[in-house]
N, C-alpha and C positions, 0 to 999 in steps of 0.2 A: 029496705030491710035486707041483711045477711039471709044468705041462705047457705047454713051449718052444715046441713046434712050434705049437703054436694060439695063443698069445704073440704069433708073429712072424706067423702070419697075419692077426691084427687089423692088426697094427701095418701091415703092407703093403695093408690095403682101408683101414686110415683113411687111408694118404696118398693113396690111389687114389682115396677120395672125397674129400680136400681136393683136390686136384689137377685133377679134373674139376669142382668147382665153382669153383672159379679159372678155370679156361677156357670154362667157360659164361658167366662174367659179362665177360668179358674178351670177349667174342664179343656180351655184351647190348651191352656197353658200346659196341661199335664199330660195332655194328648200328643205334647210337641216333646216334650219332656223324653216321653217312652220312646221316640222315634232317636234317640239321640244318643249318639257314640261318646263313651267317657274314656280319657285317658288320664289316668292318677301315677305323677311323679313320686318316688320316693328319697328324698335325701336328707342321710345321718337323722333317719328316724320322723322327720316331718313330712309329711301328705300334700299336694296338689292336686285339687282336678280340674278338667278342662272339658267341656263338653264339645262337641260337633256335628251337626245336622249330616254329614256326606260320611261314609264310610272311608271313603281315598283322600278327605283332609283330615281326617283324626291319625291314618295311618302315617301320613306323611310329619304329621308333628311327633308324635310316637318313633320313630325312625331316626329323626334327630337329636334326639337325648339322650342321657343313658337312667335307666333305671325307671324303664316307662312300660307300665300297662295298659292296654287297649284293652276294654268294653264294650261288649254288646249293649243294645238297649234295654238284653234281660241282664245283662249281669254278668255273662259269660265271658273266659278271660279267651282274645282272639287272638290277641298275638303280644311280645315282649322282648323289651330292650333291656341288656345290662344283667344282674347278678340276680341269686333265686335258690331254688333248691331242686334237686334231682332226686327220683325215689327209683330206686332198683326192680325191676319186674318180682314179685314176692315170691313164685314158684322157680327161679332159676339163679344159679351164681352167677354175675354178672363181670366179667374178666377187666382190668383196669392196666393202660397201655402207656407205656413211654412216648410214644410218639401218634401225631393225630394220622398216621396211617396204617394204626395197629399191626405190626410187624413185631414190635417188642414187647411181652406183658410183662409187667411189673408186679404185679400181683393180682387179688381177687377177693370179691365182698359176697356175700351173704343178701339172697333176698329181703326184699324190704328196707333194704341201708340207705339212709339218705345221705347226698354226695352235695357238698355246698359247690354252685354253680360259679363260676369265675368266668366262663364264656362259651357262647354259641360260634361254632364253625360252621364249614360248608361239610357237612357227614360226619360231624363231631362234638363231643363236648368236652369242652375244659372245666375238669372240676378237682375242686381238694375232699380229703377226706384223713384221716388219722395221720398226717402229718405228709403226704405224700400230694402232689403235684402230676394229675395224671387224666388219661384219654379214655375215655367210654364211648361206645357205640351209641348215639340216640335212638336207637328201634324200643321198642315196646320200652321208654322209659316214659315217667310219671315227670312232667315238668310244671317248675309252680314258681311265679316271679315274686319276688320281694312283697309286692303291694299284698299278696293273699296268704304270707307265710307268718301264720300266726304263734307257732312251737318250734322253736329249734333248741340243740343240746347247749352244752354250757358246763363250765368247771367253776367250781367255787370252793372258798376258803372256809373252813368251820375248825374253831376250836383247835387252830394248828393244824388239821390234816385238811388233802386234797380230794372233794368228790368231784365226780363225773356226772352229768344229768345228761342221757342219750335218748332221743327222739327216735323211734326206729320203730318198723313193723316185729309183732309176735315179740320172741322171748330175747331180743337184742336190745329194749329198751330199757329203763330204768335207772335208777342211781346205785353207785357203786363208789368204795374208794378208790382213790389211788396210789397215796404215800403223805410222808409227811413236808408240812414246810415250816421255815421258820421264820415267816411274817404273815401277820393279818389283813386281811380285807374284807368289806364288805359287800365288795363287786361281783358282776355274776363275767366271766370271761368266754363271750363268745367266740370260741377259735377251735381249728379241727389241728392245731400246734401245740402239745401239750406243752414243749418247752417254752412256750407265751406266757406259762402258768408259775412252772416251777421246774428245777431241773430233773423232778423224777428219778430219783438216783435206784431204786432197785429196777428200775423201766429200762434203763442203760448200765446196767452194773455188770462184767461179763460172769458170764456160769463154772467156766472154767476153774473159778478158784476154789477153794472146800469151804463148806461152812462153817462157823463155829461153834456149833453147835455137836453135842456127843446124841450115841442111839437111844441113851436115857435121856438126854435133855427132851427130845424129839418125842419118844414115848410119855413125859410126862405133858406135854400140850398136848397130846391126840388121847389121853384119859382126860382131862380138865374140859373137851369137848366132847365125852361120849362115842367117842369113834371105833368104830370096830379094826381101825388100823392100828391100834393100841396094843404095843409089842412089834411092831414091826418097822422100828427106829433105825434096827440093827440092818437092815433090810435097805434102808436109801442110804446108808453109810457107807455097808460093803459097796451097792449102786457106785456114790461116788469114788472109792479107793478104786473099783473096777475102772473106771471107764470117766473117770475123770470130770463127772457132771454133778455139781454142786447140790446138796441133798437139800436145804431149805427151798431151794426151785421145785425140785423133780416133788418136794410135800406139797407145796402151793400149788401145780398143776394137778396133784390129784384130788388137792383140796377141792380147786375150781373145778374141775371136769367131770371130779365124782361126789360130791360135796363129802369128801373124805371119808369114801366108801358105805354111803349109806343111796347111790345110787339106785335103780332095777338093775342096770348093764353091773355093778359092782356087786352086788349081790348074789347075781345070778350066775355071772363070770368072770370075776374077779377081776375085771378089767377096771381099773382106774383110770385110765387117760382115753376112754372112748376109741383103742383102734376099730378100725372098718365099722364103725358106727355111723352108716351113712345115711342123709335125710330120711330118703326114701321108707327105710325098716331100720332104723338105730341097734334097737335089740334083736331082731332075728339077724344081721348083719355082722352083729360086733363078734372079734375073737375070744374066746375063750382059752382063758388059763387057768393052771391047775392050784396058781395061789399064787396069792398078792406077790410075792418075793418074785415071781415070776414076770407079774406084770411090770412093776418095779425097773427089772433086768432090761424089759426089753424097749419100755422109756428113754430110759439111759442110753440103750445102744442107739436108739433110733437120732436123740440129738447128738449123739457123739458123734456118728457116723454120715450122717445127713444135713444137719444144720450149723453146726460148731465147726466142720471140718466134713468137704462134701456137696453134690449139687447143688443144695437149697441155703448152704451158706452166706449168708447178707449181712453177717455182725454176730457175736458169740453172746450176746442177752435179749431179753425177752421182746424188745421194741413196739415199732408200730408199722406203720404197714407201706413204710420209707425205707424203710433200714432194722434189721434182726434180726430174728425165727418170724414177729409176727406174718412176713413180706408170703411166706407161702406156708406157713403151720397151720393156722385158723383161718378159715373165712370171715370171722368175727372181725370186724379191723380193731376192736379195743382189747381184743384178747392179749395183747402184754400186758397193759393200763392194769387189768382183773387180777393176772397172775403178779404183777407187781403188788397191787394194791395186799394181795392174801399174801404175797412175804413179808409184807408190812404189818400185817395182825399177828401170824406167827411171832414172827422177832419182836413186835411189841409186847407179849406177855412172857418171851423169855426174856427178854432184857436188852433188847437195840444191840446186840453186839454184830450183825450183820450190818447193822446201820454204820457204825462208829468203822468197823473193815472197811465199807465201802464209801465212806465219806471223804 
């Protein structure tokens, strides 16, 4: 005679020791797992990874590639080959150098900017940024390789015109425009080269020449937006008869700088274009004039005198931070791109005839 009962208790310790050796190795396994250095390849957008029990063989496969990230076993990024992204110390300007023995500054960014990474040095970084090919100190910079850089900017085509989508710490981020083009896409263009995009024509258009626009044309868009600059048309025209700086500019920068005088610094002191507005105190900082016409004046003289013709001269339009005013006017590095983009709304509701000039 079978005997059932002793049958079925094999039968439930054998699964009870299949079962607990399944979850012991499943417990090896993940135990050996967490001990283990990962290096994830990045190219043209697809992922690798490699795992490694030793710290100095993950390091040394990582070192032979390019565009490789080295992992801890928590997760941590330990070290990195190849391209990425750079983020500026947030409280400090951060100076940007012709040569990797900073000797020659080229210009300067704004905390928080992020500087697309081209290459690591020995005490240096090689990185791009609004169209400029240039040398950063690596001390207190924020470094992030390809594999964990989930947000970068981008230009894109909409309905014939060019925006901007900028990745940045604080109030440097956001979409903005920047002029028009005259072909479509659907792609988003990742490059810190606007002319990759389009050739940006009030970006590069020089200032020098007069607008065509009269102090009435100019008064009736600045009533059609509610601006308290309204009547003072006459005021960027003399600007330009004076001193020879193109009046649809010197409106766009008080556009953007004062959002056409509805500012506190504009308001309070009639400053439209932020002088001595510095991080620190903005408005206890900034100079005070006794009226817009004033301020106006001394816009004018400062790029006639400084930028157009003068130390800070780099190109007589609005540029980027290669070649223009942008190279040492703004910290902003897209602050031509803005001031471009806002002569682009102006002269689009008076009629493109800026455009058709400088076409």
């Amino acid at each position: 005679m079978i005997d059932l009962k002793r049958k079925k208790k094999r039968t439930i310790w054998s699964m009870v020791a299949t079962l607990a050796l399944a979850i012991a190795t499943f417990l090896w396994v993940q135990s050996g797992h967490e001990d283990m250095y990962t290096v994830e390849t990045v190219t043209n957008g697809d992922r690798v990874t490699r795992s490694f029990e030793s710290l100095a063989e993950a390091k040394r496969y990582m070192t032979a590639g390019k565009n490789r990230t080295l992992f801890s076993p928590s997760g941590e990024v330990l070290d990195f080959t190849g391209t990425g992204v750079v983020v500026t110390p947030s409280d400090a300007i951060t100076n940007l150098y012709e040569d990797e023995a900073f000797k020659k500054r080229q210009s300067y960014v704004a905390g928080g900017t992020r500087l697309q990474l081209i290459e690591r040095g020995d005490g240096h970084l090689f990185v791009r940024i609004s169209g400029a090919d240039v040398y950063v100190k690596p001390d207190q910079m924020a470094l992030f390789p390809e594999a964990v850089v989930e947000r970068r900017g981008y230009y894109e085509i909409r309905d014939g015109d060019v925006y901007h989508t900028v990745e940045a710490n604080a109030n440097l981020a956001g979409t903005f425009l920047v002029g028009p083009s005259k072909r479509d896409s659907d792609k988003r263009y990742y490059t810190e080269r606007v002319q990759d995009v389009f050739d940006s024509p009030y970006q590069f258009a020089s200032i020098r020449n007069p607008s065509p626009y009269s102090a009435k044309e100019l008064d009736r868009y600045l009533r059609s937006i509610d601006s308290p600059l309204a009547g003072e048309g006459k005021s960027f025209k003399q600007a330009e008869d004076t001193f020879g700086i193109n009046a649809l500019f010197l409106l766009a920068v008080a556009g953007h700088e004062s959002r056409y005088g509805t500012s506190d610094i504009a308001k309070e002191k009639r400053n439209l274009f932020g002088f001595r507005a510095t991080d620190d105190d903005p408005s206890g900082n900034a100079t005070t004039f006794e009226t817009y016409k004033e301020s106006i004046q001394a816009a004018a003289t400062l790029f006639a005198t400084k930028y157009v013709k003068g130390p800070y001269a780099r190109g007589d339009y609005p540029g980027n931070k290669q070649e223009g005013i942008n190279i040492f006017y703004a910290s902003d590095p897209y602050w031509g791109e803005k001031v471009a983009g806002t002569m682009y709304s102006i002269d689009r509701e008076l009629g493109l005839k800026q455009l058709k000039r400088i076409q």
